[in-house]
VMD Tcl script that draws the C-alpha trace (Angstrom):
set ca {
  {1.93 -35.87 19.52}
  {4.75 -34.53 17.60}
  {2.10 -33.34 14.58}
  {-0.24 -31.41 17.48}
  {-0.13 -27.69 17.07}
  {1.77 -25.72 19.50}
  {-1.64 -24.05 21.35}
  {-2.31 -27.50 22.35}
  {0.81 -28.40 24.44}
  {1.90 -25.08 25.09}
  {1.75 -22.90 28.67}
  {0.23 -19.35 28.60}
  {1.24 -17.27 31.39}
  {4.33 -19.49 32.34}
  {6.72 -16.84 31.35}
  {8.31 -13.82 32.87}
  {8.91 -10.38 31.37}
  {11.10 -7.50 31.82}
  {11.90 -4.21 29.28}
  {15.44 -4.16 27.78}
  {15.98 -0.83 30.12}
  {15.90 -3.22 33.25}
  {19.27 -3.56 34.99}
  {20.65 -7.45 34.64}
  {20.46 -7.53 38.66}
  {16.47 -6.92 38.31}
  {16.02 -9.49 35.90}
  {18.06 -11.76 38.12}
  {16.44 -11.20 41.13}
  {12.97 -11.35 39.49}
  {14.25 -15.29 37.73}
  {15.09 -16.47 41.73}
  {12.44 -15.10 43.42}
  {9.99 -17.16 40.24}
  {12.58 -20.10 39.52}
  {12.63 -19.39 36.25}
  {15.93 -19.78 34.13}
  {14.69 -16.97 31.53}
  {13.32 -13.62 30.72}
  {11.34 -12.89 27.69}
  {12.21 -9.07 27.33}
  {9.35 -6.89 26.09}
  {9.44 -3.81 24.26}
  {6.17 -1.91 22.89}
  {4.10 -4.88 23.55}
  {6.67 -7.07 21.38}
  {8.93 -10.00 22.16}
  {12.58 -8.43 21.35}
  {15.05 -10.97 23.07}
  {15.59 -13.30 26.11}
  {17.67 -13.04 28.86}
  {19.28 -16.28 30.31}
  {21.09 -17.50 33.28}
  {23.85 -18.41 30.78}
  {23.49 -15.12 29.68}
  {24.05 -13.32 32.96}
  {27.08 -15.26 34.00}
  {28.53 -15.20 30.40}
  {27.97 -11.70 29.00}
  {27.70 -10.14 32.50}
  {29.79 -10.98 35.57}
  {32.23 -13.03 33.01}
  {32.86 -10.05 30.97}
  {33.18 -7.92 34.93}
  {30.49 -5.62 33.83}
  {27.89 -4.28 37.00}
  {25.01 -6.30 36.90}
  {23.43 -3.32 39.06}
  {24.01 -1.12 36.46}
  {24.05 -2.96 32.78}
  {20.90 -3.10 31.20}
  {19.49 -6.16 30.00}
  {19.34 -4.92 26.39}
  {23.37 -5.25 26.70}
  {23.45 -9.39 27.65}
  {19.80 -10.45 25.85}
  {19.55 -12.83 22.73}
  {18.23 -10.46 20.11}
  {15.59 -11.72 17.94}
  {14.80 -14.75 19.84}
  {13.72 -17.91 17.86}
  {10.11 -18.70 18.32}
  {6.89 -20.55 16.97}
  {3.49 -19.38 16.07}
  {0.60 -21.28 17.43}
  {-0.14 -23.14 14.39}
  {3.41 -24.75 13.89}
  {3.56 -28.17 14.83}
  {5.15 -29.27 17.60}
  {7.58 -31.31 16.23}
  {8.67 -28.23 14.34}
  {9.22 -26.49 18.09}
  {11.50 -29.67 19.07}
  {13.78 -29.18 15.87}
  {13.89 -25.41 16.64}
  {14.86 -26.16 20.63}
  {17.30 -28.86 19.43}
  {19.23 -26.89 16.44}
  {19.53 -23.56 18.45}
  {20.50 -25.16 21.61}
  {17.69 -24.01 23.41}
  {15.26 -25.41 26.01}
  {12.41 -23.18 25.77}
  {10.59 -21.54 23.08}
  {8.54 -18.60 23.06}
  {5.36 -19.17 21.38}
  {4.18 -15.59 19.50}
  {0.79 -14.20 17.75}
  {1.78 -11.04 16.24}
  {4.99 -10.13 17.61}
  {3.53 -10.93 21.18}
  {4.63 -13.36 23.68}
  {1.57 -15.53 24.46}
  {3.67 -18.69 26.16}
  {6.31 -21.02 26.11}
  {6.74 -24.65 24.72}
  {9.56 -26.57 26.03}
  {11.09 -30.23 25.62}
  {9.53 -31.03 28.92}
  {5.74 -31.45 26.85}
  {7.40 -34.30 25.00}
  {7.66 -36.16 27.96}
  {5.03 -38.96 29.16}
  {2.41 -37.05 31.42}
  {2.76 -39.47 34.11}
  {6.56 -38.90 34.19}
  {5.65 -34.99 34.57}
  {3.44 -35.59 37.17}
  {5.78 -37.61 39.08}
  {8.42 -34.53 38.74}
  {5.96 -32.46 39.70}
  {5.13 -34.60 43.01}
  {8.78 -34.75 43.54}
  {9.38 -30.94 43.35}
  {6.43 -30.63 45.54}
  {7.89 -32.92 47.98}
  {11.02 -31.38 48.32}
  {9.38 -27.99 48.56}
  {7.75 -29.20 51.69}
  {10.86 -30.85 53.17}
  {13.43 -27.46 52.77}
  {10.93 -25.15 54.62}
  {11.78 -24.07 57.85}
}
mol new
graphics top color blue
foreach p $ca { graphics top sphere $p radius 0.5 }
foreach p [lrange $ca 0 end-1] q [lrange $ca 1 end] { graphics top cylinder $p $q radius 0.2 }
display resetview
């Protein structure tokens, strides 16, 4: 598995954008309303940075800056790391693992095109039991 290329395990269209001219509260509300824990932030059609929960509560309301009016160009990672289609996926596990990161945005020319994460290591029975589970307690929260 670990010698696959990245196309093969990776998500398309599992990923959220915003620009860098967003305010932090935009890109905040947009991660709750998708559960999603990150932002890639897209400029000109180009992956520039990601935006983080870490980053919001770190660089944002840590540092007592407005998240209504700080931009998300102000608390993004510039220059995100990230892995072409053709890189192995044990390459995108050593990336995630020495830069302390969970997800990795996977790039053809500059552009975002999806995300590889630890989680595709795992067994696929054991994601389809998390899956079930989320699923589950999706059901049991509702009103």
């Amino acid at each position: 598995m670990f010698d696959l290329p990245v196309k093969s395990v990776m998500d398309r269209n599992k990923f959220i954008t915003v620009s860098p001219d967003h305010t932090i509260s935009q890109a905040a509300q947009l991660m709750a309303h998708k559960h999603f824990g990150v932002v890639w932030v897209i400029d000109d059609a180009q992956l520039v940075g990601v935006l983080t929960e870490r980053d919001v509560v770190f660089r944002v309301i840590g540092q007592g800056l407005d998240p209504h009016t700080t931009q998300v160009q102000t608390a993004m990672t510039h220059h995100p790391q990230s892995i072409g289609l053709e890189d192995a996926f044990g390459t995108a596990l050593i990336k995630m693992h020495t830069h302390g990161v969970r997800h990795l945005p996977v790039v053809e020319q500059g552009q975002a095109i999806g995300v590889v994460s630890a989680r595709h290591a795992m067994d696929p029975e054991l994601d389809e039991f998390v899956s079930e589970a989320r699923r589950r307690e999706h059901y049991q929260t509702r009103p």
